[in-house]
MARKOLVO-552251 format. One record per residue (C-alpha): residue number from 1; residue in three letters; x, y, z. Coordinates in steps of 0.02 Angstrom, whole numbers, padded with zeros to 5 digits, m for minus. Layout:
BEGIN
pt n=NUM res=Ala x=X y=Y z=Z
...
***
This chain:
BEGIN
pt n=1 res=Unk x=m01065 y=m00347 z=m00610
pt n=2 res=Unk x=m01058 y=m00498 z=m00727
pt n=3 res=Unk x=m00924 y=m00579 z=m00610
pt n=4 res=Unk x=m01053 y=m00564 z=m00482
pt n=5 res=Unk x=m01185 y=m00632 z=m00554
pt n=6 res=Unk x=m01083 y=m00776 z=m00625
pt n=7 res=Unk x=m01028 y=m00807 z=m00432
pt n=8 res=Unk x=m01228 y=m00823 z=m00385
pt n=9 res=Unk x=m01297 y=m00932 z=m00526
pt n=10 res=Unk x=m01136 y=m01028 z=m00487
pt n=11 res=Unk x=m01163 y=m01062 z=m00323
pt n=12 res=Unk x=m01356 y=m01083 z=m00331
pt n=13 res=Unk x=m01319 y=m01239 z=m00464
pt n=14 res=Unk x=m01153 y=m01318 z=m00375
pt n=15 res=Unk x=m01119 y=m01245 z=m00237
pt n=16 res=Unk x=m00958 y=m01190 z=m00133
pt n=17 res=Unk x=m00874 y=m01312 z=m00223
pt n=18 res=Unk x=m00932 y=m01273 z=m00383
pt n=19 res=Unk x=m00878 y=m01096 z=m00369
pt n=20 res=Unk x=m00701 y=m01139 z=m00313
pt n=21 res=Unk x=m00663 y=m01258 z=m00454
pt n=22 res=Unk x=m00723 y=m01111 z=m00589
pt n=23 res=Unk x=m00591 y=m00998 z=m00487
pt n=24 res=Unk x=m00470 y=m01032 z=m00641
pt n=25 res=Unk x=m00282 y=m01021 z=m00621
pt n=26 res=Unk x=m00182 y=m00930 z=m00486
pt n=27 res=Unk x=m00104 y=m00767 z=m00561
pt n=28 res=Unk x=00073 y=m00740 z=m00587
pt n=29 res=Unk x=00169 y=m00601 z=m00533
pt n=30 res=Unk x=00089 y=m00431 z=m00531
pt n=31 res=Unk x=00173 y=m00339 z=m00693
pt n=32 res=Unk x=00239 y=m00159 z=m00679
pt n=33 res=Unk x=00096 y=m00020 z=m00654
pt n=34 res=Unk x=m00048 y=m00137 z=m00589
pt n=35 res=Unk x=m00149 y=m00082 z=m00467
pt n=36 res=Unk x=m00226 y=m00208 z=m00347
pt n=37 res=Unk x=m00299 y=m00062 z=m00232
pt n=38 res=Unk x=m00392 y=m00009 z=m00415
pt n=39 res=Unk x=m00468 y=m00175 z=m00436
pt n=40 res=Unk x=m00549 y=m00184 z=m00239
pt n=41 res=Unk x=m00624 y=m00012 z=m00267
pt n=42 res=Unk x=m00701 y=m00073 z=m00442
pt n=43 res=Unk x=m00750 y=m00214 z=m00342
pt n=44 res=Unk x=m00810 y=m00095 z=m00209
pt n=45 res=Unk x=m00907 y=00026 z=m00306
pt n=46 res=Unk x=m00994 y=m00116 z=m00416
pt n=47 res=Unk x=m01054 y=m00187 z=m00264
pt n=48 res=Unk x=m01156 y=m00048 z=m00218
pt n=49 res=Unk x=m01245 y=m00066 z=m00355
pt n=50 res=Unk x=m01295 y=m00237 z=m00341
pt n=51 res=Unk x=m01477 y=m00274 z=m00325
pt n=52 res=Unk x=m01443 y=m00394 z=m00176
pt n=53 res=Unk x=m01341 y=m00384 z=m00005
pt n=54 res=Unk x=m01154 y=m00466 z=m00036
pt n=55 res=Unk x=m01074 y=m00548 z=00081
pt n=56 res=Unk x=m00888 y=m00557 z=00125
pt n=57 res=Unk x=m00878 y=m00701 z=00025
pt n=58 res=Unk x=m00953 y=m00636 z=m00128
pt n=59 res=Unk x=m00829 y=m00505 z=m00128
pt n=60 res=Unk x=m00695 y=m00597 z=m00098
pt n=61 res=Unk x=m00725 y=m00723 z=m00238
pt n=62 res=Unk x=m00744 y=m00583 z=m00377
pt n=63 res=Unk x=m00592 y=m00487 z=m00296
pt n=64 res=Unk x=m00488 y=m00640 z=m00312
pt n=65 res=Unk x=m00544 y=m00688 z=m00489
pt n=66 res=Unk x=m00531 y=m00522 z=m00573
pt n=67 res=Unk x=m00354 y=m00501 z=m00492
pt n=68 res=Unk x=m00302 y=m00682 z=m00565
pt n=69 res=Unk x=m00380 y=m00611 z=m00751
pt n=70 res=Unk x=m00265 y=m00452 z=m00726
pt n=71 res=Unk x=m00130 y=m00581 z=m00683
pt n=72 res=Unk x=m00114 y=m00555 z=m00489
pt n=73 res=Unk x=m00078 y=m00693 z=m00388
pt n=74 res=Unk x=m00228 y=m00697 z=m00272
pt n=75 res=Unk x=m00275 y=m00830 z=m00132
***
């Protein structure tokens, strides 16, 4: 939930732009036993739970961003 929150107060002070230069670094190569289908249903499930509607691109920013934490490469 705290990615998503960091996404809005992000984007409410700078914007698309904003929010794509705090992406951080692409990910490297997925390492042995990761799960990418794990992190879009965490995504998935914390979304439903959110006290606002998300759009596609709200999703897709977190998604991308927790990937590239876990080390995924993610676009």
């Amino acid at each position: 939930m705290g990615e998503l929150i960091r996404y809005d107060l992000l984007f409410r002070a700078r914007g698309f732009d904003g929010v794509r230069g705090a992406m951080g670094a692409e990910g490297r190569c997925p390492r042995e036993g990761q799960d990418v289908s794990a992190v879009c249903r965490a995504v998935a499930c914390v979304s439903s739970f959110y006290w606002k509607p998300l759009l596609c691109l709200q999703r897709s920013v977190v998604t991308a961003r927790m990937l590239r934490a876990q080390g995924i490469q993610a676009d």
